[in-house]
C-alpha positions in Angstrom: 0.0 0.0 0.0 1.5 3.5 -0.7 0.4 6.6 1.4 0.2 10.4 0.6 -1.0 13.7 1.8 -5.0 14.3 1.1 -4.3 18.0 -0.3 -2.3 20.3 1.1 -2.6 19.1 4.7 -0.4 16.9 6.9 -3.0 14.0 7.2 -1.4 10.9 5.1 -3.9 8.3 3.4 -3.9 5.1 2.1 -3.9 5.6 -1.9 -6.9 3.1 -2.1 -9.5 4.0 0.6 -12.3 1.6 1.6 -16.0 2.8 1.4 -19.1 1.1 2.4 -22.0 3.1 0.7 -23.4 0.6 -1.3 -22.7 -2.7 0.6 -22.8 -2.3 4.1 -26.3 -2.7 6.2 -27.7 -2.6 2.6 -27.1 -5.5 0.2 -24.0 -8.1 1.9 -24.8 -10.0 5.4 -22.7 -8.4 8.6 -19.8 -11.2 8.5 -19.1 -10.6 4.8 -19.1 -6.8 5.7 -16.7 -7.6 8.7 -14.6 -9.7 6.0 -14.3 -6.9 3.5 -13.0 -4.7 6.6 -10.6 -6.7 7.6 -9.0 -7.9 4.6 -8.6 -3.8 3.6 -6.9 -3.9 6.8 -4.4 -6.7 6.1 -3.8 -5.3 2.4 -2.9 -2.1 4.5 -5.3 0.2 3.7 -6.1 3.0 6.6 -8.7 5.0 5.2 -12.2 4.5 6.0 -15.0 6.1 4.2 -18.6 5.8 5.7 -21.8 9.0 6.0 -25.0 8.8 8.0 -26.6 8.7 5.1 -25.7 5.3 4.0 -28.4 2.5 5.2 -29.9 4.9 7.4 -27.2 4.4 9.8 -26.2 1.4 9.6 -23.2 1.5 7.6 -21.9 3.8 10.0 -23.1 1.0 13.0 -21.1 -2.3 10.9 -18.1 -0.1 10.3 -18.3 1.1 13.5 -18.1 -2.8 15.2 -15.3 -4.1 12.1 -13.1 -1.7 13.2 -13.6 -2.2 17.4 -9.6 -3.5 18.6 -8.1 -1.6 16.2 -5.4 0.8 17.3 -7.2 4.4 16.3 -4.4 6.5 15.7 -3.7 4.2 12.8 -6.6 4.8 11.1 -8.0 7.8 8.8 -12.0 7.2 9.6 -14.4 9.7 7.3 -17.8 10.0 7.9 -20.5 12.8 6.1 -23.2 14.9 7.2 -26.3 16.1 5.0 -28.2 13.8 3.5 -30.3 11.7 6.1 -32.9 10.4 4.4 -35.1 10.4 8.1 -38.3 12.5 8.2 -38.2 15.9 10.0 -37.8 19.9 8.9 -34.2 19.8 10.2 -32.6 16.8 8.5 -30.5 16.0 5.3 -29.1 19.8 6.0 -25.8 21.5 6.8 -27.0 23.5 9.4 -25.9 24.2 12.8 -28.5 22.3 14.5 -28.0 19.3 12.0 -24.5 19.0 11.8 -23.8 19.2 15.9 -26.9 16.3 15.9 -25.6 14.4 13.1 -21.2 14.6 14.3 -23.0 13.2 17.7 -24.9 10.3 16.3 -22.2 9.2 14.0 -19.5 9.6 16.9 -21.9 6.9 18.9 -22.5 4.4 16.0 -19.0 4.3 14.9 -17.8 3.8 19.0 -15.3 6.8 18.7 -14.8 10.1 20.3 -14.0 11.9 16.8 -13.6 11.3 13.2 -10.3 12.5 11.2 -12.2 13.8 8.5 -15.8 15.3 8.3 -17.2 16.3 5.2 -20.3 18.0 3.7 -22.3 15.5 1.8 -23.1 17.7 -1.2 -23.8 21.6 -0.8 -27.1 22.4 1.0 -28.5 25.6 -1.1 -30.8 26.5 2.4 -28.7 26.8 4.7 -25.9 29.6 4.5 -22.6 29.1 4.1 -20.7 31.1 7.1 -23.3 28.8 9.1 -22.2 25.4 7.9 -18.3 26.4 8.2 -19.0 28.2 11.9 -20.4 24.7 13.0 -17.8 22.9 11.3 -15.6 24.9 13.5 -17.0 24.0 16.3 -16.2 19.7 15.8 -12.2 21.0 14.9 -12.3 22.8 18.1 -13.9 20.8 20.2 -11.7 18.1 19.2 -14.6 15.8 17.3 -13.5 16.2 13.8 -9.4 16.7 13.3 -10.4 18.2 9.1 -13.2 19.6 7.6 -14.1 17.9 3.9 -16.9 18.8 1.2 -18.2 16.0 -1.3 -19.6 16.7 -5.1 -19.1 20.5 -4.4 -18.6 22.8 -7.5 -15.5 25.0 -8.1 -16.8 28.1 -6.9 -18.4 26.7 -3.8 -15.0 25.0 -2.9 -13.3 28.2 -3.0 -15.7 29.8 -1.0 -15.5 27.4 1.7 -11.7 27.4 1.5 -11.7 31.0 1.6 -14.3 31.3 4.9 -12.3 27.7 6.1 -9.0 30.2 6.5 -10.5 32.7 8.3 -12.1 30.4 10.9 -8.5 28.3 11.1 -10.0 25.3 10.4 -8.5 22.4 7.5 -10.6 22.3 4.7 -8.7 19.8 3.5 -10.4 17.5 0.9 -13.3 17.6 -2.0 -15.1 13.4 -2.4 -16.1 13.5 -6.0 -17.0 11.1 -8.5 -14.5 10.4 -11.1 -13.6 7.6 -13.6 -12.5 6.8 -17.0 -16.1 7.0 -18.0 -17.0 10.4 -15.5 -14.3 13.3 -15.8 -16.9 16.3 -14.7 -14.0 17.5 -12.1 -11.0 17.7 -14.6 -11.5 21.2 -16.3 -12.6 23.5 -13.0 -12.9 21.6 -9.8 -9.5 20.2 -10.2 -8.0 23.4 -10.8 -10.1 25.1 -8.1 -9.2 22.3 -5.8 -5.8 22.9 -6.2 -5.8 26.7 -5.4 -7.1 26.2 -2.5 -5.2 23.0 -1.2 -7.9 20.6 -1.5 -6.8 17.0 -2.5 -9.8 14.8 -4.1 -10.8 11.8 -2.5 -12.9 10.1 -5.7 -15.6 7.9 -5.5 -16.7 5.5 -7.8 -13.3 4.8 -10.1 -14.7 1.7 -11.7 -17.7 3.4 -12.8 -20.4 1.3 -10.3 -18.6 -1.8 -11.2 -18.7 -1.5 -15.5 -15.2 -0.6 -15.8 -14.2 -4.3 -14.0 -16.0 -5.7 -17.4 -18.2 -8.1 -15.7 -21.4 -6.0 -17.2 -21.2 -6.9 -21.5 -23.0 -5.4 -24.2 -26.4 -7.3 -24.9 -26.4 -10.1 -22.0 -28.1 -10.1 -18.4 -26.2 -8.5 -15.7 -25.0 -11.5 -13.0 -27.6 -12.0 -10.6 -25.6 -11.3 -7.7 -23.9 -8.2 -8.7 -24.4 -5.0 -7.2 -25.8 -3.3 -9.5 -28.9 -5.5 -9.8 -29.0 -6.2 -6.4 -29.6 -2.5 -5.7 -31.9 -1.8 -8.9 -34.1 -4.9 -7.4 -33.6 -7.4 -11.0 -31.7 -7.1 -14.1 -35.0 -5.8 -15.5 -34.3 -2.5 -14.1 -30.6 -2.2 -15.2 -31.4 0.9 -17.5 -31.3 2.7 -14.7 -28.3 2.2 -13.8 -25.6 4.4 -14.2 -23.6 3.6 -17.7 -25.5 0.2 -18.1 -26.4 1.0 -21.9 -25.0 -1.2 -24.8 -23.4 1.7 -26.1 -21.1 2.4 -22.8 -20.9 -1.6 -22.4 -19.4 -1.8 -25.7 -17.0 0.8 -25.5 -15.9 -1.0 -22.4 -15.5 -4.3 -23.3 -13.2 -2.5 -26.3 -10.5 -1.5 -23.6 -10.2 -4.6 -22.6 -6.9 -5.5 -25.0 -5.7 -1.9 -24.2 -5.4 -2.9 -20.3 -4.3 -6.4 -21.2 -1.1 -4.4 -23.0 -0.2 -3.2 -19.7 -0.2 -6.2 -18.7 -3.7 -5.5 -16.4 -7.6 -6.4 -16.0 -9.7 -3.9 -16.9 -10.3 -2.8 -13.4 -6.9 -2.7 -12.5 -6.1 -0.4 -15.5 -9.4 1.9 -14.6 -8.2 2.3 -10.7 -4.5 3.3 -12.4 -6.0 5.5 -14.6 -7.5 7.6 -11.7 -4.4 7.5 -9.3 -2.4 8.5 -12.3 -4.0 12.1 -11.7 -2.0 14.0 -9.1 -4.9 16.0 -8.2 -6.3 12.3 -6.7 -5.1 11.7 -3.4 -7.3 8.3 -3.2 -9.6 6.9 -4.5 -12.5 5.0 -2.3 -13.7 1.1 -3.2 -16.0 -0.9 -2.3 -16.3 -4.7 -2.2 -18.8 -6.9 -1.4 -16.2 -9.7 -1.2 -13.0 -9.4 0.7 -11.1 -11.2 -2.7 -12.8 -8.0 -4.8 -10.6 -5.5 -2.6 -7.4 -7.3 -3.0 -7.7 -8.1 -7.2 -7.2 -4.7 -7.8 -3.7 -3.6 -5.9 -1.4 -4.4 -8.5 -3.2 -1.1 -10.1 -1.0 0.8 -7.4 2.4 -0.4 -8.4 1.8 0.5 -12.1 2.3 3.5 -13.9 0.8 3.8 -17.1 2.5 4.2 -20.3 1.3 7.3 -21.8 0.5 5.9 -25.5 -1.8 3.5 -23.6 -3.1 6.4 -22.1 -3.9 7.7 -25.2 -5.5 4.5 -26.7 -8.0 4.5 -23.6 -9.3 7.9 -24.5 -9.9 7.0 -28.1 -11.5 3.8 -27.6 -13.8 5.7 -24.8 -14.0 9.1 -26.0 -17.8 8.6 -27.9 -19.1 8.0 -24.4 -17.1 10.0 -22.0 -18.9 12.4 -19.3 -16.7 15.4 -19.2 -19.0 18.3 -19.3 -18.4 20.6 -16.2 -21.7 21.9 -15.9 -22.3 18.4 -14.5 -20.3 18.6 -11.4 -22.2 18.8 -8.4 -25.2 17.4 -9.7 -27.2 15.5 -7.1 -30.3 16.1 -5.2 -30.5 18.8 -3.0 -32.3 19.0 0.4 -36.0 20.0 -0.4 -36.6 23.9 0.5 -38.7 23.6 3.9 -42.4 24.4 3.6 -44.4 27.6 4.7 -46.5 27.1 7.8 
């Protein structure tokens, strides 16, 4: 495992991060969820990325127990606040009132006394700004968050909260965005914008939802027990997923020889593709089998030729997302009603 700086801070992460937002307390039984954490652990991976918002809780609950015996100061653990799907005027904000309720109830399920990084889970358009970086002051002050992150924020709302993040001393540190061979919204202005202000991106889905490991294929059933099907409830519903056209499929299943010249799977030569960028810090994995963690390593100990590189891009370039307007494009927090 290799370790670096996220952004411009001191904090050092594990290149490949493990997340649980589509697995755990959702579709994979506890022990397999215990199994996946602890065979990121032995393949020495530190960071840990979880929200409130994933499983209602949950996530945050398994995570919580896998890691129980481990030393803390070893780990990076990352947890999010605003979007909690529960009922009630005040939640799935970045308010005062929700983040101080939300750090508390995360702290408890995850049986620690502070995270190491605490990020905004998308930008709430209802609540100001100087209020969700004054309360995010508060956890770094307090002691209940060691740095501040955003997630899927655009490139001028990063450098606003970098600019008010200085003023209140706190380390804005890190921006969680999708990005992938297939989805490269963040290369024109949030990178840049990112990098201005220190902030290292910690990128989410790099195999595209599992189409970039080449296990989806142009004109047959998705496998029943992959994720995508499991959380679209039947291959029936596949359209709806994500990059699951023919079109996308096809263009995949064309880079296959390209990664095989590298000497790679197809996975393996998407995950190198993203930690090629030195804008990425890390990027965050899932598994919903320990042995899915561990297939994909050797993508850290390769560095891609650059004529490869450039074969990728041809082969993908007809169905490439790369449009910046598209960054930061998730649902927002409903406006609250009149009385």
């Amino acid at each position: 495992m290799q370790y670096v700086p996220l952004g411009r801070s001191g904090l050092m992460v594990s290149r490949v991060a493990f997340g649980n937002s589509m697995t755990h307390g959702n579709q994979i039984d506890d022990d397999t969820a215990r199994a996946c954490v602890h065979a990121a652990l032995d393949a020495g991976i530190t960071t840990f990325d979880t929200a409130d918002a994933y499983a209602d809780g949950r996530a945050e609950e398994l995570l919580g127990r896998a890691l129980a015996g481990q030393r803390r100061s070893d780990l990076v653990l990352c947890t999010k606040v605003g979007r909690s799907p529960r009922p009630g005027p005040n939640e799935g904000r970045l308010s005062r009132k929700h983040i101080h309720d939300s750090a508390e109830a995360s702290l408890r399920r995850l049986g620690t006394d502070h995270v190491d990084l605490y990020q905004a889970h998308r930008w709430d358009p209802h609540t100001p700004l100087e209020e969700t970086m004054s309360a995010f002051a508060d956890l770094v002050h307090s002691g209940k968050a060691r740095y501040i992150g955003v997630s899927e924020w655009t490139a001028d709302q990063i450098t606003a909260g970098a600019a008010l993040a200085r003023e209140l001393h706190i380390p804005l540190i890190s921006n969680q965005a999708q990005y992938s061979l297939l989805w490269r919204v963040i290369e024109r202005e949030v990178i840049p914008a990112s990098d201005r202000a220190g902030v290292g991106q910690m990128v989410w889905s790099p195999l595209a939802g599992g189409v970039l490991t080449g296990k989806y294929r142009p004109g047959a059933e998705a496998p029943g027990d992959s994720r995508a099907v499991r959380a679209q409830g039947g291959a029936r519903s596949m359209n709806r997923w994500r990059h699951l056209d023919d079109t996308v499929l096809s263009a995949v299943a064309a880079l296959d020889p390209v990664a095989a010249k590298a000497g790679l799977t197809t996975a393996q030569f998407a995950l190198a593709w993203v930690l090629r960028n030195p804008a990425v810090s890390c990027a965050v994995t899932g598994a919903s089998r320990p042995g899915q963690l561990t297939a994909n390593l050797p993508a850290l100990d390769t560095c891609l030729d650059d004529d490869l590189v450039a074969e990728a891009d041809l082969v993908l370039a007809p169905v490439v997302v790369d449009d910046p307007a598209m960054a930061g494009r998730a649902p927002a927090p409903a406006a609250p009603s009149p009385a």
